[in-house]
N, CA, C and O atoms as CSV, one atom per row, in Angstrom:
chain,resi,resn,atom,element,x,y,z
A,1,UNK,N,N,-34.233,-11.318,5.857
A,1,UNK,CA,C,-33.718,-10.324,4.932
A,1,UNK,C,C,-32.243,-10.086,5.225
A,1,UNK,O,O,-31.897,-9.839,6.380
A,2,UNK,N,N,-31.490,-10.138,4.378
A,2,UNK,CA,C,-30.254,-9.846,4.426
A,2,UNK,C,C,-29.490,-8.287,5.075
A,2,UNK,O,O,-29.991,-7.247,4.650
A,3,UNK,N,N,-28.670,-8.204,5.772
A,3,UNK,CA,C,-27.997,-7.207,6.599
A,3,UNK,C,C,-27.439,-6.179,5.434
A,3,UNK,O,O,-26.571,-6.661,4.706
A,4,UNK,N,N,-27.817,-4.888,5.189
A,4,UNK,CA,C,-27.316,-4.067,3.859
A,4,UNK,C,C,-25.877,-3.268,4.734
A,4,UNK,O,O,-25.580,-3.478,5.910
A,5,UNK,N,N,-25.171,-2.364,3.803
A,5,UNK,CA,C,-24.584,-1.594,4.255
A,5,UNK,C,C,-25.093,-0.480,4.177
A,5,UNK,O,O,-25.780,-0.152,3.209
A,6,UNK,N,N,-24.810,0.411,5.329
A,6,UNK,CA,C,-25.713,1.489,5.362
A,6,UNK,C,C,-24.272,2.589,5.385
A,6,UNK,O,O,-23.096,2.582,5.747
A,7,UNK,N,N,-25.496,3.677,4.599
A,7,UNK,CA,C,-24.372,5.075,4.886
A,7,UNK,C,C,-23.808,5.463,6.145
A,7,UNK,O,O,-24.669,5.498,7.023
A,8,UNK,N,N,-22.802,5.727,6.484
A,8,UNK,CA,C,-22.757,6.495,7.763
A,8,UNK,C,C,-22.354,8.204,7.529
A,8,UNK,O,O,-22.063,8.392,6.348
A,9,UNK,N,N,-22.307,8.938,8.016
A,9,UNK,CA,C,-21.369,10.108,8.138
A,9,UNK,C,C,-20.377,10.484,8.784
A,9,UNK,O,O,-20.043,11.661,8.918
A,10,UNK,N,N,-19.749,9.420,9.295
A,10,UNK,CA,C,-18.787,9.331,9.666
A,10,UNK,C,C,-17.917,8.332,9.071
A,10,UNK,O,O,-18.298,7.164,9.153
A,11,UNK,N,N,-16.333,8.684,8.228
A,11,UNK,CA,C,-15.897,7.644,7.695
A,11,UNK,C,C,-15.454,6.775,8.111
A,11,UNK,O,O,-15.299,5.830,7.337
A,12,UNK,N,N,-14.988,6.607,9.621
A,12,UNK,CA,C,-14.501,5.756,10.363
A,12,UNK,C,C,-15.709,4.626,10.384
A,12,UNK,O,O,-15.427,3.496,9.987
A,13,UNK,N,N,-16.719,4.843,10.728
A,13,UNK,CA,C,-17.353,3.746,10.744
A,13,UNK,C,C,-18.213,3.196,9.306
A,13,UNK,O,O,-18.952,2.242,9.063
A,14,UNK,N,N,-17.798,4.088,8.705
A,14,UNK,CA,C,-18.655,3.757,7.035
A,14,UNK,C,C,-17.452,2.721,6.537
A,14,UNK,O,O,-16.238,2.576,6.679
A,15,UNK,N,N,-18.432,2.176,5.946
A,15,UNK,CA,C,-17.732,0.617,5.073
A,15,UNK,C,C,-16.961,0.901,4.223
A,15,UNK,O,O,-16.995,2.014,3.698
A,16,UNK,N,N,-16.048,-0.060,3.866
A,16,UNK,CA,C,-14.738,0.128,2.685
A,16,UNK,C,C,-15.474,0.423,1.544
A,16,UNK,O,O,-16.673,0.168,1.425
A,17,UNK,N,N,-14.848,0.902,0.785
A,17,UNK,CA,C,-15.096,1.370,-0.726
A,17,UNK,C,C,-15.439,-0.241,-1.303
A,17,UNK,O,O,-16.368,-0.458,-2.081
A,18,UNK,N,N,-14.516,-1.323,-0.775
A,18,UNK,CA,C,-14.823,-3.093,-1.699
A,18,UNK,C,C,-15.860,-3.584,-1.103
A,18,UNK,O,O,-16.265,-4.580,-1.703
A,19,UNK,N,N,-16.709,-3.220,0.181
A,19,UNK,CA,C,-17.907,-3.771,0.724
A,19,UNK,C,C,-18.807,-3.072,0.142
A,19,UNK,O,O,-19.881,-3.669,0.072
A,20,UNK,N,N,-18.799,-1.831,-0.397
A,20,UNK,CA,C,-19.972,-0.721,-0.746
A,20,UNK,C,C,-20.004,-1.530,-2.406
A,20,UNK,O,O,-21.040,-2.074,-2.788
A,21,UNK,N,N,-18.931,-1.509,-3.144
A,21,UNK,CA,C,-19.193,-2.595,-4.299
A,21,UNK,C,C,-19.680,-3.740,-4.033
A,21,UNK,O,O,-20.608,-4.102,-4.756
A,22,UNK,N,N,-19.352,-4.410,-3.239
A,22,UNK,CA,C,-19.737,-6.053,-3.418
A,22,UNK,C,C,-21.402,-6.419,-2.897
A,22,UNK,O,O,-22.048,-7.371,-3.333
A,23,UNK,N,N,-21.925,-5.369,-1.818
A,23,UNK,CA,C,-23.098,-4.861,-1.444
A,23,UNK,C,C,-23.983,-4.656,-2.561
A,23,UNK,O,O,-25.111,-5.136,-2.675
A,24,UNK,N,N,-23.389,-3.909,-3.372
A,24,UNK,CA,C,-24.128,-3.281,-4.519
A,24,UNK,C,C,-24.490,-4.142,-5.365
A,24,UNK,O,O,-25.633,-4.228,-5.815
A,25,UNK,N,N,-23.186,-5.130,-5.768
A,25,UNK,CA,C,-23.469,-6.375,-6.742
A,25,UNK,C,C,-24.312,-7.071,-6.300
A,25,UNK,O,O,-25.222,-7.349,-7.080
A,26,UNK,N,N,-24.361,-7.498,-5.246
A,26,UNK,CA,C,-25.279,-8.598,-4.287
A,26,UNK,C,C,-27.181,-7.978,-4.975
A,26,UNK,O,O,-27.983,-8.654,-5.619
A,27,UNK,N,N,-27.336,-6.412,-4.460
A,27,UNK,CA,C,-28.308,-6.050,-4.568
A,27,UNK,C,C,-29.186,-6.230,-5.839
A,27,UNK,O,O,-30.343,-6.645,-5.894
A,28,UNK,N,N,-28.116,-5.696,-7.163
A,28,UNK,CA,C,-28.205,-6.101,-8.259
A,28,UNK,C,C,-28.817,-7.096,-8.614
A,28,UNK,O,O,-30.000,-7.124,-8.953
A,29,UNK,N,N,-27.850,-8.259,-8.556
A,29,UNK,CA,C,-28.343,-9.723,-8.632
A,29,UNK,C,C,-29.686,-10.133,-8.146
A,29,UNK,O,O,-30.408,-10.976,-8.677
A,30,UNK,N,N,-30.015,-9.243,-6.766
A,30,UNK,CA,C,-31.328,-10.128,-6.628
A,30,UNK,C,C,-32.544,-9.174,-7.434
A,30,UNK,O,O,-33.651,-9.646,-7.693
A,31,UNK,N,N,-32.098,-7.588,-7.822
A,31,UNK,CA,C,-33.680,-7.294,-8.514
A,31,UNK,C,C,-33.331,-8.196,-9.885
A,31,UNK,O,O,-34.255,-8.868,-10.342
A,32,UNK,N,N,-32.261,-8.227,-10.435
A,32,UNK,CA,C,-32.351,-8.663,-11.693
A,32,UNK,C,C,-32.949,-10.186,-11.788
A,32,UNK,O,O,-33.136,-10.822,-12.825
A,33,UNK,N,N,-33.168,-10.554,-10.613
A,33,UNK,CA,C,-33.458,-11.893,-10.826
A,33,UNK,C,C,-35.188,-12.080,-10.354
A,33,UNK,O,O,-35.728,-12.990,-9.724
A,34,UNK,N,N,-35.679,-10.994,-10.866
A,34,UNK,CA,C,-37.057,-10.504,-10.936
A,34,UNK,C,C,-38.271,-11.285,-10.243
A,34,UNK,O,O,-39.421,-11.419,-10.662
A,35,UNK,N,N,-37.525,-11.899,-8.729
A,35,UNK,CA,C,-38.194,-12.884,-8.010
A,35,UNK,C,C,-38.401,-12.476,-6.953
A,35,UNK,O,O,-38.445,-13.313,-6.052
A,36,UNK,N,N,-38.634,-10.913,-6.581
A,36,UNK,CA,C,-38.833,-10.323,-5.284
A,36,UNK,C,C,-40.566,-9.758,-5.428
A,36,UNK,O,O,-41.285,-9.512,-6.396
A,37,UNK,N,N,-40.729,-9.721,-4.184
A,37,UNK,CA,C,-42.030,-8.718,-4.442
A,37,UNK,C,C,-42.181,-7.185,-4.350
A,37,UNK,O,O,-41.439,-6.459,-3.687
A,38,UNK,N,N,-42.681,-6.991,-4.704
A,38,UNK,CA,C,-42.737,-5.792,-5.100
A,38,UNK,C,C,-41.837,-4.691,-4.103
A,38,UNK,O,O,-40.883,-3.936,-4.293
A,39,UNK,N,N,-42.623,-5.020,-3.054
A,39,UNK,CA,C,-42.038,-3.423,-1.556
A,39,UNK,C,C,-40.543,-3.835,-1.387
A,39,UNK,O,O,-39.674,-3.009,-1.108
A,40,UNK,N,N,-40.191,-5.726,-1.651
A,40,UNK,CA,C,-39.249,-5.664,-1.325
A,40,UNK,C,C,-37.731,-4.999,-2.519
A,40,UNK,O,O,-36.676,-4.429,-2.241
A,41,UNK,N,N,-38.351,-5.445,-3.848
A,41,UNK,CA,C,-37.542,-4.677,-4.568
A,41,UNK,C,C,-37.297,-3.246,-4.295
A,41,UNK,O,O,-36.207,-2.683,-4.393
A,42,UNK,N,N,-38.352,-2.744,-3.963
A,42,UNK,CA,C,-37.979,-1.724,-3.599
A,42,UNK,C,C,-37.480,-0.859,-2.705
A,42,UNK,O,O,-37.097,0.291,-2.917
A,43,UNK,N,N,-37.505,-1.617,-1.423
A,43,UNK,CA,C,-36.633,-1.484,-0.817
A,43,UNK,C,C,-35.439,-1.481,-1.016
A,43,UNK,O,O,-34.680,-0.540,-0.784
A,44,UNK,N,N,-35.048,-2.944,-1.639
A,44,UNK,CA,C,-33.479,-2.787,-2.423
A,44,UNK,C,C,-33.170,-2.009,-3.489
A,44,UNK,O,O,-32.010,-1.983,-3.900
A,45,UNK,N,N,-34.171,-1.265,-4.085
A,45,UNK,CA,C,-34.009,-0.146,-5.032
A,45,UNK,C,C,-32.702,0.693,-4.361
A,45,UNK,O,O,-31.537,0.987,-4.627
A,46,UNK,N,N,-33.902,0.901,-3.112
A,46,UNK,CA,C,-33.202,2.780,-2.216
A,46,UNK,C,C,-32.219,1.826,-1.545
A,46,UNK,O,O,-31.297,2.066,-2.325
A,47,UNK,N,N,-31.812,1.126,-0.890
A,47,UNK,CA,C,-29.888,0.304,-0.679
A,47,UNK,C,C,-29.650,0.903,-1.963
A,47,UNK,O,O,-29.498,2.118,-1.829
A,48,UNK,N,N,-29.561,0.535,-3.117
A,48,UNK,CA,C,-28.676,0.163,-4.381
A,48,UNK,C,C,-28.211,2.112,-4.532
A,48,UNK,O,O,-27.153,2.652,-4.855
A,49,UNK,N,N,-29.373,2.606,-4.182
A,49,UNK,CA,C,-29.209,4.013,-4.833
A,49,UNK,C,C,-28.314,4.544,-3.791
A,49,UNK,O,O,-27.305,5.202,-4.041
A,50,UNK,N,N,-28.785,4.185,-2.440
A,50,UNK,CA,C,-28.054,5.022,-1.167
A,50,UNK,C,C,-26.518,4.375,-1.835
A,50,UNK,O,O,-26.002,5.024,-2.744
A,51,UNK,N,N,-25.903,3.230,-1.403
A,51,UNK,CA,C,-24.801,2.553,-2.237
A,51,UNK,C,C,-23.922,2.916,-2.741
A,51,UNK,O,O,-22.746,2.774,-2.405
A,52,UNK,N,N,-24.590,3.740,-4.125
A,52,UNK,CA,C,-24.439,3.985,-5.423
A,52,UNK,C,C,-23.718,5.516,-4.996
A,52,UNK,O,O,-22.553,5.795,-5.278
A,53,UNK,N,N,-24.550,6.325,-4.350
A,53,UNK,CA,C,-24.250,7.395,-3.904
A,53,UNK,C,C,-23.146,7.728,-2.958
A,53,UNK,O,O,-22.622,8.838,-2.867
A,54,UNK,N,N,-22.783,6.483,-2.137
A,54,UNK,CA,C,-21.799,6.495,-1.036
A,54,UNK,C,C,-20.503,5.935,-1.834
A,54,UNK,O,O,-19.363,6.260,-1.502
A,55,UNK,N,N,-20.798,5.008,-2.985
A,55,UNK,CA,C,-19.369,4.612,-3.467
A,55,UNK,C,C,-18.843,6.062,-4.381
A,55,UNK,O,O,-17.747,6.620,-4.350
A,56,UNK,N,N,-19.728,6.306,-4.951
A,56,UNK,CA,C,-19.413,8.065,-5.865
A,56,UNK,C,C,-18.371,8.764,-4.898
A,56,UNK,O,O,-17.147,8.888,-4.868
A,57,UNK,N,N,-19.246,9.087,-4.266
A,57,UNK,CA,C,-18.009,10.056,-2.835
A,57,UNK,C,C,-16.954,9.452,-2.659
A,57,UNK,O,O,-15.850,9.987,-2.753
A,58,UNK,N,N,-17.185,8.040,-2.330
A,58,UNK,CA,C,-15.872,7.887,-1.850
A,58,UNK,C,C,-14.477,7.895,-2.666
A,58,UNK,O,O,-13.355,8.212,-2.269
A,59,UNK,N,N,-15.057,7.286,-4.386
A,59,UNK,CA,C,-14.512,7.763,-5.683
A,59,UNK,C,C,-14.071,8.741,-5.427
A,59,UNK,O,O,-12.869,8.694,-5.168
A,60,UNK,N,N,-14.725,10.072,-5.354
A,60,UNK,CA,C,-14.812,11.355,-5.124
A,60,UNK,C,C,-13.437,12.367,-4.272
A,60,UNK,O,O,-12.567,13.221,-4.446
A,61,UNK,N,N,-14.060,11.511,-3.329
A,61,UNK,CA,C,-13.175,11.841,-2.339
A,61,UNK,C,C,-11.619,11.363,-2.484
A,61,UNK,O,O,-10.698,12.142,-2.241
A,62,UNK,N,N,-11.386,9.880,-2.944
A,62,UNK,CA,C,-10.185,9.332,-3.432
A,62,UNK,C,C,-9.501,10.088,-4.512
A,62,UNK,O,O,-8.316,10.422,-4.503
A,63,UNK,N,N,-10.307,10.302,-5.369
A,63,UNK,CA,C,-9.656,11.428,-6.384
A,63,UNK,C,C,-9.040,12.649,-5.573
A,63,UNK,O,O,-7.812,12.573,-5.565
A,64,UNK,N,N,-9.486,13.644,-4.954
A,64,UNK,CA,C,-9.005,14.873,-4.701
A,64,UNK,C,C,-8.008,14.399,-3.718
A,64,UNK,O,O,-7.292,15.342,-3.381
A,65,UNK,N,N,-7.721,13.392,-3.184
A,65,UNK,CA,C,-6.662,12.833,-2.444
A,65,UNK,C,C,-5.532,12.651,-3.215
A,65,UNK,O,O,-4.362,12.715,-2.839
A,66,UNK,N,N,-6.078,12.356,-4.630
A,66,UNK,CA,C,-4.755,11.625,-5.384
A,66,UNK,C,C,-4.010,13.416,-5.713
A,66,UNK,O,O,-2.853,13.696,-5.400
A,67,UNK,N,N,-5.074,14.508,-6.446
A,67,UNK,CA,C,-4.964,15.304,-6.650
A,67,UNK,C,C,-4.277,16.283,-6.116
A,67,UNK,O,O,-3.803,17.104,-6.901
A,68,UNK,N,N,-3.978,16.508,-4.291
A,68,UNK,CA,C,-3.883,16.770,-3.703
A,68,UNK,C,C,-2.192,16.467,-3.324
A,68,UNK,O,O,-1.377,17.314,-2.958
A,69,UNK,N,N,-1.932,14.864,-3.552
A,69,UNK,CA,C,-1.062,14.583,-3.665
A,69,UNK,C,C,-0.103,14.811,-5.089
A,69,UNK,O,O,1.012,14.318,-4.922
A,70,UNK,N,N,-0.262,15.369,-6.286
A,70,UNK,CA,C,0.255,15.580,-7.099
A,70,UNK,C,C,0.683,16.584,-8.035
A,70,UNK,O,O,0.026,16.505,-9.073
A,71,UNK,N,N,1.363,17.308,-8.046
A,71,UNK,CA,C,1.794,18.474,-8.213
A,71,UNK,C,C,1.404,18.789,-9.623
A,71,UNK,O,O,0.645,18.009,-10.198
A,72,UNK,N,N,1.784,19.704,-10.150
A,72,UNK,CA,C,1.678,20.523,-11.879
A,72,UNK,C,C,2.189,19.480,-13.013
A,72,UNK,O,O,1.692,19.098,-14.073
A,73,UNK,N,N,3.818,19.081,-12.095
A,73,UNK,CA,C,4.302,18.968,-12.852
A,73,UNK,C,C,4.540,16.934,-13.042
A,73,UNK,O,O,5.370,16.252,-13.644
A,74,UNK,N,N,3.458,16.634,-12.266
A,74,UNK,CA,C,3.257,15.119,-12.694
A,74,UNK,C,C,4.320,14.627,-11.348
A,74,UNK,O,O,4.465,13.406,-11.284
A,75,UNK,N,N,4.913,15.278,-10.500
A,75,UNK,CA,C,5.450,14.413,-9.251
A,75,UNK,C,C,4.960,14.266,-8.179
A,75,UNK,O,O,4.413,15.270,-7.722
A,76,UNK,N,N,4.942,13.334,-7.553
A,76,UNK,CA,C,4.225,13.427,-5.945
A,76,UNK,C,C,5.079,14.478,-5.104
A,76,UNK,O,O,6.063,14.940,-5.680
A,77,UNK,N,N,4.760,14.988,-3.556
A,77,UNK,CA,C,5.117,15.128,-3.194
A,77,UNK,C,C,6.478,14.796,-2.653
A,77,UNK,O,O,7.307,15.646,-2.980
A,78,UNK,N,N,6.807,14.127,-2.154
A,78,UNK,CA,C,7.728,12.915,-1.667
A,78,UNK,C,C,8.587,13.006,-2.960
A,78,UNK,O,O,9.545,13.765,-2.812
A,79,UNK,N,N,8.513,12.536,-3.968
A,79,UNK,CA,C,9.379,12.898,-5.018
A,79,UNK,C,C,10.126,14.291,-5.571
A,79,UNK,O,O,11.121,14.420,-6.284
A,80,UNK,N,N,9.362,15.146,-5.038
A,80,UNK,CA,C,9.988,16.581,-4.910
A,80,UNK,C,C,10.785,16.932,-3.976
A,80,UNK,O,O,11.834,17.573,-3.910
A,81,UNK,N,N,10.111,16.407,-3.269
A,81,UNK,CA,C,11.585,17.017,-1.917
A,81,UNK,C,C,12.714,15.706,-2.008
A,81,UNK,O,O,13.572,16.043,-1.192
A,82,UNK,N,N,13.048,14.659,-2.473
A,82,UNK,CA,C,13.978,13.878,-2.433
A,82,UNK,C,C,14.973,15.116,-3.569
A,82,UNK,O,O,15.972,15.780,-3.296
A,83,UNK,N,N,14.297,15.035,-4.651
A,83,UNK,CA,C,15.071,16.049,-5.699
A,83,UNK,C,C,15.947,16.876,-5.107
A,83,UNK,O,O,17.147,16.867,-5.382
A,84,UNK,N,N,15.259,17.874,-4.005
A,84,UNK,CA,C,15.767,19.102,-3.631
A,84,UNK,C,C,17.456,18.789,-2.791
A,84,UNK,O,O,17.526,17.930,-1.912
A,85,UNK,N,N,18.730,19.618,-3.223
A,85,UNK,CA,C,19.749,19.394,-2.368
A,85,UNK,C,C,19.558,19.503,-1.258
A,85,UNK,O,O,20.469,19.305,-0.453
């Protein structure tokens, strides 16, 4: 059986945002290819969902980063204080 990526709670050791996709595709491919048995699809069900759930956050989380970084008025940080005399 193939090695999945697993959630961690810690981000340091949790997988890139492009392994949690490419994981996911992988998983995909094999229910869609409707040649598993049963426990094992389903097993790869709950990967695909855990996955699914860990790439969201990290979406998630990337957003309020961008957000965080960007002011009212459409400038980054860094671009505001260069402005300032």
């Amino acid at each position: 059986m193939e090695k999945g990526v697993q959630a961690q709670p810690n981000e340091e050791s949790s997988p890139a945002f492009e392994d949690i996709l490419a994981r996911l595709g992988t998983v995909v491919e094999r229910l869609e290819s409707g040649e598993l048995p049963l426990e094992q699809s389903l097993s790869l069900f709950e990967e695909g969902v855990r996955l699914s759930r860990l790439g969201s956050a990290r979406l998630d989380e990337a957003e309020r980063r961008v957000e965080r970084l960007l002011h009212d008025d459409g400038t980054t940080s860094g671009e505001k204080e260069r402005e300032l005399p």
